[in-house]
C-alpha positions in Angstrom: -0.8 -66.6 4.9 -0.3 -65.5 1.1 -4.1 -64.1 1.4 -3.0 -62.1 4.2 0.3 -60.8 2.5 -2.3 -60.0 0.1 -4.7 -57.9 2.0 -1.7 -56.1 3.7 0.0 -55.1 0.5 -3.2 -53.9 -0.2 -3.6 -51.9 2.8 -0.3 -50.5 2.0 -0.6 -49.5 -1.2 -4.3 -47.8 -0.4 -2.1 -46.1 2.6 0.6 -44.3 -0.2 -2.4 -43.8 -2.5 -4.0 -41.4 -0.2 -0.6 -40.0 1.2 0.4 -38.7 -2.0 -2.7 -37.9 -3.2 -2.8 -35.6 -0.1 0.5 -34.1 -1.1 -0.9 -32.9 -4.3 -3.2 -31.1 -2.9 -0.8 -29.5 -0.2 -0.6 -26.1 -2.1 2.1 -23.7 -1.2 1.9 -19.7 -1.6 5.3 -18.1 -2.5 5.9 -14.4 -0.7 5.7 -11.4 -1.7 1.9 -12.4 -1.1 1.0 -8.7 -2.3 3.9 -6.4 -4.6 2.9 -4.1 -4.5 3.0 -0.5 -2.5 0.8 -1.5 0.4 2.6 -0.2 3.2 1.7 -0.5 7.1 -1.0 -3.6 6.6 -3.5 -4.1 9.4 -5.6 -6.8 8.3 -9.1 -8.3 10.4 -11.1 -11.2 10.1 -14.9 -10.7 10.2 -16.4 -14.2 9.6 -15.0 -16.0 6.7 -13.6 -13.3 4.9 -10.7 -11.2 5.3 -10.0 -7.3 5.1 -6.9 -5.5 5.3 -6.4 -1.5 5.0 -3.0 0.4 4.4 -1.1 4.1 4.2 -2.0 6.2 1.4 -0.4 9.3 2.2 -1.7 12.0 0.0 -3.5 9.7 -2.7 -7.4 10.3 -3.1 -9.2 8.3 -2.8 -7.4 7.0 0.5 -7.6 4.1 2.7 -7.7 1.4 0.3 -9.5 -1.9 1.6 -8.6 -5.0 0.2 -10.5 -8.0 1.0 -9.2 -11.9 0.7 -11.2 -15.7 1.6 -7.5 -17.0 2.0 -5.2 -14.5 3.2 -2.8 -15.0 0.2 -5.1 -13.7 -2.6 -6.1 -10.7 -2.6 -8.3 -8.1 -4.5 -8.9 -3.9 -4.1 -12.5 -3.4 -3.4 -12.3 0.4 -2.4 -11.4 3.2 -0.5 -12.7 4.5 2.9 -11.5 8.3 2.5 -13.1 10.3 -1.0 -10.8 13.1 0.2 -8.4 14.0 3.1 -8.9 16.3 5.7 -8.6 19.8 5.9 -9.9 20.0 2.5 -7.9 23.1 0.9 -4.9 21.8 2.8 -4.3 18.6 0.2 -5.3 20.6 -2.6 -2.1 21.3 -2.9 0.8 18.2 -2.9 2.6 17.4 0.5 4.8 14.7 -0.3 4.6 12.2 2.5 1.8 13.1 4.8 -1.6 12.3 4.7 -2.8 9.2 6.0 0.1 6.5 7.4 0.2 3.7 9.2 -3.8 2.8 9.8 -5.8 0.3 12.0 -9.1 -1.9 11.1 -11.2 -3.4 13.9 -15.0 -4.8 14.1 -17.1 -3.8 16.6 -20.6 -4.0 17.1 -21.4 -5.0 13.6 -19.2 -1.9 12.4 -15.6 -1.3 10.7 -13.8 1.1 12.0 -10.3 2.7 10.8 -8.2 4.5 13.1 -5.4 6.6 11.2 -2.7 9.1 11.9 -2.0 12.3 9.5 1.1 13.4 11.0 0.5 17.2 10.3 -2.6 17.0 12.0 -3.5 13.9 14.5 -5.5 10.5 14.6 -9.1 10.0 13.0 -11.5 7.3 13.0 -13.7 6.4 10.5 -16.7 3.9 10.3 -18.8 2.4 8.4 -21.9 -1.0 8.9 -21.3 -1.7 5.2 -17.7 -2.4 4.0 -18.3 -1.5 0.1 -20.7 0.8 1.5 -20.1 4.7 2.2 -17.5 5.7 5.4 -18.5 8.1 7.6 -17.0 11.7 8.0 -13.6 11.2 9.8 -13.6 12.3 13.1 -10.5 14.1 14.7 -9.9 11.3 17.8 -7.0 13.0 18.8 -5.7 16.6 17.8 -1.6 16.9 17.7 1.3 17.3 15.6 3.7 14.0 15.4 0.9 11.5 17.0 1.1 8.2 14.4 0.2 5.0 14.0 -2.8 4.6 16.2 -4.6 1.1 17.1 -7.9 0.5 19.3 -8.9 -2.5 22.0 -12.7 -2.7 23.4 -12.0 -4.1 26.3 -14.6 -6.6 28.4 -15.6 -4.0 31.1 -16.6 -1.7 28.4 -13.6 0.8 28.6 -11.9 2.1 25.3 -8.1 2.2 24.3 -6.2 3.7 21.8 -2.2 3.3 21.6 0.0 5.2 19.5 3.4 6.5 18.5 4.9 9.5 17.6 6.6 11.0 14.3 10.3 12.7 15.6 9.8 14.6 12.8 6.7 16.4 13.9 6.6 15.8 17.4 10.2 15.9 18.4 10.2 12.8 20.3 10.2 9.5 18.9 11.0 5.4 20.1 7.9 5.7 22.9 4.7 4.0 22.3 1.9 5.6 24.6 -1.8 4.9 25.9 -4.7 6.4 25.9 -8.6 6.3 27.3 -11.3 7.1 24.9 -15.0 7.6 25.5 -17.2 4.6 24.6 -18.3 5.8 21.1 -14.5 5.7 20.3 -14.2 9.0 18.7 -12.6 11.3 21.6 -9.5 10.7 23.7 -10.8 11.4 27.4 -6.9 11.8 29.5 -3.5 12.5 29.2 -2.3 9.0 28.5 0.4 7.1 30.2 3.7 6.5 28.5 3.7 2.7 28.1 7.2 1.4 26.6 10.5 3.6 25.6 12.7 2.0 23.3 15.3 3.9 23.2 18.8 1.6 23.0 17.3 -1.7 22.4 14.4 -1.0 20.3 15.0 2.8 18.8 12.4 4.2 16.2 9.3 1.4 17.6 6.5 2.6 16.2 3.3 0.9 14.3 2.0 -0.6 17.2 -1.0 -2.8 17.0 -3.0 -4.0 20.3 -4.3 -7.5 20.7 -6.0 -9.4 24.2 -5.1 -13.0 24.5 -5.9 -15.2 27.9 -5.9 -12.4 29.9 -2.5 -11.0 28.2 -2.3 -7.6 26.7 -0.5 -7.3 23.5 1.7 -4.9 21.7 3.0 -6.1 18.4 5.1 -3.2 17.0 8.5 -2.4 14.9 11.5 -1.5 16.0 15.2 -0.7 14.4 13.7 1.7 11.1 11.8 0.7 8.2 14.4 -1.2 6.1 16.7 -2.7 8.8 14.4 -3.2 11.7 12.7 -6.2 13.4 9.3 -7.2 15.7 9.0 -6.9 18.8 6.1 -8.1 20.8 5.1 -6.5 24.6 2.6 -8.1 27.1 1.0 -7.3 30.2 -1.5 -7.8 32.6 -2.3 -4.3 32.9 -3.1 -2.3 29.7 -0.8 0.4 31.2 1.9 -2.4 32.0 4.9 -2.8 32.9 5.3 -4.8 29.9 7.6 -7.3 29.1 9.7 -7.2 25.9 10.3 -9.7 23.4 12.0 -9.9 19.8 9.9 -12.3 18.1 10.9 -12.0 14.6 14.2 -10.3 12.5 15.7 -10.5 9.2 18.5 -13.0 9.8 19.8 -14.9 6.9 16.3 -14.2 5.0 16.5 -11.7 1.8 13.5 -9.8 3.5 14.7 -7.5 5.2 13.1 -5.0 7.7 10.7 -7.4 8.5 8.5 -4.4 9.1 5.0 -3.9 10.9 2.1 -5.7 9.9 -1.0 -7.6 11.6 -1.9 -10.7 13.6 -4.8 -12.9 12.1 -6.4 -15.7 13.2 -8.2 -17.5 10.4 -11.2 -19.7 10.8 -9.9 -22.5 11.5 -7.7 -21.5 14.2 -4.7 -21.0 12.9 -2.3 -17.7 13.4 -0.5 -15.7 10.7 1.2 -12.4 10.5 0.9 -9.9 7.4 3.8 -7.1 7.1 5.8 -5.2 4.5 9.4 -4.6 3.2 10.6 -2.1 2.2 11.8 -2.7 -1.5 13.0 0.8 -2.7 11.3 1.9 -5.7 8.8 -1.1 -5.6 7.4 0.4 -2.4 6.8 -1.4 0.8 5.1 -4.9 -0.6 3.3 -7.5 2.0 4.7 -10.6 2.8 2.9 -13.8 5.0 4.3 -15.7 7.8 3.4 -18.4 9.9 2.8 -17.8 13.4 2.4 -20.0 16.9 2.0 -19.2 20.2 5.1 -20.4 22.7 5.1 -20.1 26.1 2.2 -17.3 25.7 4.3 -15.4 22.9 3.7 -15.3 19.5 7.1 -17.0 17.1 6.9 -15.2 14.0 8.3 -17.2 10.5 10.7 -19.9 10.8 12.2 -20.4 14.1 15.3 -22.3 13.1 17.4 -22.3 16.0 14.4 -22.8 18.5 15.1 -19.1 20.8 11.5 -17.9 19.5 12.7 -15.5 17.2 11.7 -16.1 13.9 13.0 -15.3 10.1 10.4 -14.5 7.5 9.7 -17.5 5.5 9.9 -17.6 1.1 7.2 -19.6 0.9 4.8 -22.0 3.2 2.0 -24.2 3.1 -1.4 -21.9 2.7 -3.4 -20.9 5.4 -5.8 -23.4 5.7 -9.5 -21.7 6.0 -13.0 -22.7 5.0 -13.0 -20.5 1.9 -10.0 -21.4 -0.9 -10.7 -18.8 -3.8 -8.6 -16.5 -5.3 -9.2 -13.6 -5.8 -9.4 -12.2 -9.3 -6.6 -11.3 -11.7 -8.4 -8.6 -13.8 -6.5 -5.0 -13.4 -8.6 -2.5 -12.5 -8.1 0.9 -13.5 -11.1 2.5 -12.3 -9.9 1.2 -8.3 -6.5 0.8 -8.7 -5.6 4.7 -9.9 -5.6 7.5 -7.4 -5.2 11.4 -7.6 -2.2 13.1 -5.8 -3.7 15.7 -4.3 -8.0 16.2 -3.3 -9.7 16.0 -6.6 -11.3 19.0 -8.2 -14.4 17.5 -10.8 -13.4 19.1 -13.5 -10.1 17.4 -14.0 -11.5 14.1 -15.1 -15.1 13.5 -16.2 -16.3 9.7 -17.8 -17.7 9.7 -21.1 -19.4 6.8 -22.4 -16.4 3.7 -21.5 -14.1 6.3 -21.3 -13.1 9.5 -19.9 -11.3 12.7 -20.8 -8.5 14.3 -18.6 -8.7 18.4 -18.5 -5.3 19.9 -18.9 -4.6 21.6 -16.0 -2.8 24.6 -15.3 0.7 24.5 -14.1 1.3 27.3 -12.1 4.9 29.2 -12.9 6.8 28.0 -9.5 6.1 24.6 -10.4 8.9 24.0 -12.0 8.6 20.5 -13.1 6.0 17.5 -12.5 6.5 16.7 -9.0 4.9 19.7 -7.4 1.6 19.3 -10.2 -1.4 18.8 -8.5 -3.4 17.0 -11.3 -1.2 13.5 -11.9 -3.8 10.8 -11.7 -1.3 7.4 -10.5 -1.6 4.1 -9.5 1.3 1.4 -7.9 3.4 -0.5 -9.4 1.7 -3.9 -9.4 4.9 -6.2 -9.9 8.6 -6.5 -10.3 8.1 -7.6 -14.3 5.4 -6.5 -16.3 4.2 -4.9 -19.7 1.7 -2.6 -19.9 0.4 -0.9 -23.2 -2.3 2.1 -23.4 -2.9 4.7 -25.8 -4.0 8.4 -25.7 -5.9 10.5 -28.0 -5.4 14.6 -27.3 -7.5 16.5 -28.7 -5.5 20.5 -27.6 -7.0 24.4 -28.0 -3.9 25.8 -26.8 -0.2 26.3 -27.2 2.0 24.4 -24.2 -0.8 22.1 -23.6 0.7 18.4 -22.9 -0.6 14.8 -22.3 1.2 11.7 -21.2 2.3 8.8 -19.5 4.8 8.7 -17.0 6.6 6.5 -14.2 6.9 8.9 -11.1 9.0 9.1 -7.9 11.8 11.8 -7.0 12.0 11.1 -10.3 10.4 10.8 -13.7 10.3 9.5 -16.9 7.8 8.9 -19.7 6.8 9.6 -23.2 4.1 13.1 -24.1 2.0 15.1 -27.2 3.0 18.6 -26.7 1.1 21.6 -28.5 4.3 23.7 -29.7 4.8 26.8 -32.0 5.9 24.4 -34.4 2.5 21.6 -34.4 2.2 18.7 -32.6 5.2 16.8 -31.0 5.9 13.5 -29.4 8.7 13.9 -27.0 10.3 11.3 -24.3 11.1 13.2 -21.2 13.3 12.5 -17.9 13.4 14.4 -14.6 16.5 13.7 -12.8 16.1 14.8 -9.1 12.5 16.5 -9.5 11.7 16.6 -6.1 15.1 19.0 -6.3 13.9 21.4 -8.2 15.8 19.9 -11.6 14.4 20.7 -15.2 13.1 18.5 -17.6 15.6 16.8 -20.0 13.2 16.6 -23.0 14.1 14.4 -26.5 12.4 14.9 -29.2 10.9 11.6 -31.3 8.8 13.3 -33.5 9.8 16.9 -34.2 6.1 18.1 -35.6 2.8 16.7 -36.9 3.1 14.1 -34.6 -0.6 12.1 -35.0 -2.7 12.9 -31.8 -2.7 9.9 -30.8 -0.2 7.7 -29.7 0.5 4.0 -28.6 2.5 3.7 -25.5 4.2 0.5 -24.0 6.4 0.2 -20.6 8.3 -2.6 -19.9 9.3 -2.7 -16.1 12.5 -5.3 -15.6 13.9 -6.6 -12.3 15.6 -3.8 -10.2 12.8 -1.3 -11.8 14.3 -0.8 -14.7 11.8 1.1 -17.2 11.7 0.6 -20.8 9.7 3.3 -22.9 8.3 2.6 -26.4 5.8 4.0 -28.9 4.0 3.6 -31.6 1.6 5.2 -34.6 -0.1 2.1 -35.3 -0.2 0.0 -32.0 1.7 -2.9 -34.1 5.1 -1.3 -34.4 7.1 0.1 -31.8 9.8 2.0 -31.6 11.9 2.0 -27.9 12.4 5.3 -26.5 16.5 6.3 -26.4 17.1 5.5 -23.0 15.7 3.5 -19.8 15.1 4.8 -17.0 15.9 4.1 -13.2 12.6 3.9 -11.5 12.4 5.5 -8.3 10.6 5.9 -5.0 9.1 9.0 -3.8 8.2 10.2 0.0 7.2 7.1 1.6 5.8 5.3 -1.5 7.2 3.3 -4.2 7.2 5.0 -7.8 3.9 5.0 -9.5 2.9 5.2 -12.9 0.1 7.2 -14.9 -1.1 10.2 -16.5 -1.1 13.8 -16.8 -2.1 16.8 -18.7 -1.3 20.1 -18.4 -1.2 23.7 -19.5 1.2 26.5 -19.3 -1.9 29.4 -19.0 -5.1 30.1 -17.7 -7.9 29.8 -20.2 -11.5 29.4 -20.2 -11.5 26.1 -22.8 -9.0 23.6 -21.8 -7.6 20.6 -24.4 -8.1 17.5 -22.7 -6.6 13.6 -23.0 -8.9 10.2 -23.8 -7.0 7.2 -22.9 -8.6 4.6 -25.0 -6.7 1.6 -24.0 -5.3 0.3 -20.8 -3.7 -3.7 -20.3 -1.0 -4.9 -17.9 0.6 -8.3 -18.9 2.6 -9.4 -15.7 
């Protein structure tokens, strides 16, 4: 008897051993996942890794692809677009059009990426090799006001395409409709059928992504606006429906709030999660993860706490479990994460050994301010709290001929070497309202022989709060006399980055070298 109290006590204690061992290796991910301004995620699997594309508006290069092994890490690995379409259009800014909400599908051993520019209509773009070069985009579908496009193959070969439209452009909005394309995917081949109007229940849907699951075709889309809304999923029989309707995920007593459109992903081992963004005002739209099973043949979304299938986005969850766990890496990387606001001309920015020089660039008289400058090279925000240091070195030929470092949105704020009458000054300027027309409110820290080339820190605070600092030595800093109140622009969080300009035309410009570049977050 004692030998057998023995042996179970044993047993028992083996049993705990391995229970809590197993709970120390139950890793959790907390949301945001991503935040940063990736806005409208569609996101694929194509074997054991995973992709996911979003908007970029008018930022070249566009069409970022980020690619993860775990669906919670994930790193910037390049662009499909090296310049939007028309050309001389975006050489010139157009605050908030340009490429929105995209699609990323695999077919045939090729990616391809369906996306709307409102002003002109939906493209596709393809590529065999991810990190490879994208084809030429293709104009799928000419019209003002048609957005959000996604693409199914279906099993009897035939090709679909749904969509939304823009109110702004098209002058109707809340109606999600479907279209046939030819088989190479590249031309829409009828009219269309209108396939859902949500207008009282589900006003502004939109973002629509299209799914086949046992013989069920599905709609995952947006409803309600982008910072108040909630998901709705359709399903039919027929691609052309009728569909049924159901609300399969909303904001409830969560902090996230939208929860706005996003993806379905099944990993590889069979289990199904949902990627989508909020909206987070000057942060930008930044991508959260949720859990995801199927009920009853409809998807619940987050955490389902009062069992009617509509779920609330979750603050954190047990990690996807797939047959690659690595993360992806921390390193910042200027070279991918910065983009250009408008199509880049070459000889704004050329490398030159490590580095690279920035060309001032002429800003044209009715440009009154920075937010109509075509030459401000950007990149996201890439947290709530962070420090980031750099430096820049300008080397100028002509009077009015300024370099800096600014945090951008409707409005602005950073520190600049100016080449005045009176030599070389260091000046902290705000923009208050830019995309209003307002003047810059400039204050002068160093009145002349400033050195040419200064230290700059930011330090970014909860609520995007900026902090401005500089110094002469990179030891000692001095903080700028006010902070300022970050802000978003036209569909896109603030940014932050550099710019140099001119006030005339010349045939030798000055030009910036930013020699040093680090974000502690």
């Amino acid at each position: 008897m004692a030998a057998n109290k023995k042996i179970i006590f044993s047993l028992l204690c083996f049993t705990l051993q391995i229970y809590f061992s197993s709970l120390s290796f139950a890793q959790t991910y907390n949301n945001p996942i991503l935040h940063e301004d990736y806005s409208d995620p569609d996101a694929i699997r194509v074997g054991d890794q995973y992709y996911m594309v979003a908007s970029s508006f008018t930022s070249v290069p566009g069409l970022p692809i980020l690619q993860s092994s775990d669906l919670v890490h994930w790193q910037l690995i390049g662009y499909a677009l090296d310049k939007l379409s028309p050309y001389e259009y975006y050489q010139k800014p157009h605050h908030g059009a340009g490429v929105w909400a995209p699609s990323i599908r695999f077919h045939n051993g090729e990616f391809y990426i369906y996306y709307p520019d409102p002003e002109m209509g939906i493209y596709v773009v393809k590529t065999k090799n991810i990190l490879g070069k994208w084809s030429t985009p293709v104009l799928v579908s000419p019209g003002k006001g048609l957005i959000d496009p996604c693409p199914l193959w279906d099993e009897d070969g035939k090709v679909y395409l749904v969509h939304a439209y823009a109110g702004s452009r098209a002058g109707i909005k809340s109606v999600l409709a479907m279209k046939q394309m030819n088989v190479s995917g590249t031309k829409i081949i009828d009219e269309g059928k209108l396939i859902y109007d949500g207008h009282g229940i589900d006003p502004t849907v939109e973002g629509p992504k299209l799914y086949k699951r046992n013989g069920w075709y599905y709609i995952f889309a947006p409803a309600g606006g982008v910072s108040t809304g909630w998901q709705i999923v359709l399903r039919s029989k027929n691609i052309y429906g009728p569909y049924e309707r159901k609300k399969v995920m909303e904001q409830g007593a969560s902090k996230i709030n939208g929860p706005h459109q996003g993806a379905w992903v099944q990993t590889n081992t069979n289990e199904d999660w949902f990627i989508h963004f909020q909206d987070k005002g000057a942060y930008g739209r930044i991508t959260h993860l949720q859990p995801m099973i199927w009920k009853n043949e409809w998807p619940v979304i987050g955490f389902d706490k009062d069992g009617d299938g509509v779920g609330e986005p979750v603050d954190s969850y047990t990690i996807p479990k797939t047959k690659l766990l690595k993360q992806a890496s921390a390193l910042y990387n200027p070279a991918l994460e910065f983009q250009w606001n408008v199509n880049f001309q070459p000889q704004w920015r050329m490398a030159l050994g490590n580095t690279y020089r920035q060309y001032a660039v002429v800003k044209q008289d009715s440009v009154k301010n920075l937010w109509n400058f075509p030459a401000l090279y950007l990149a996201k925000i890439p947290a709530e709290k962070f420090e980031l240091k750099t430096s820049i070195n300008f080397t100028s030929l002509q009077k009015g001929e300024r370099a800096g470092f600014i945090v951008f949105g409707k409005s602005y704020a950073g520190i600049e070497l100016k080449n005045t009458e009176k030599g070389l000054q260091l000046n902290y300027i705000e923009c208050i309202k830019a995309d209003k027309g307002a003047q810059e409110l400039v204050t002068n820290l160093i009145n002349d022989s400033a050195p040419s080339k200064i230290y700059i820190r930011l330090v970014m605070e909860p609520n995007a709060i900026a902090y401005f600092s500089y110094s002469i030595d990179g030891i000692h800093y001095i903080t700028c006399p006010r902070p300022f109140q970050a802000e978003a622009g036209v569909w896109v969080g603030a940014k932050m980055g550099y710019y140099c300009s001119s006030e005339t035309t010349t045939n030798d410009a000055g030009y910036m070298t930013v020699d040093a570049f680090s974000i502690l977050r």
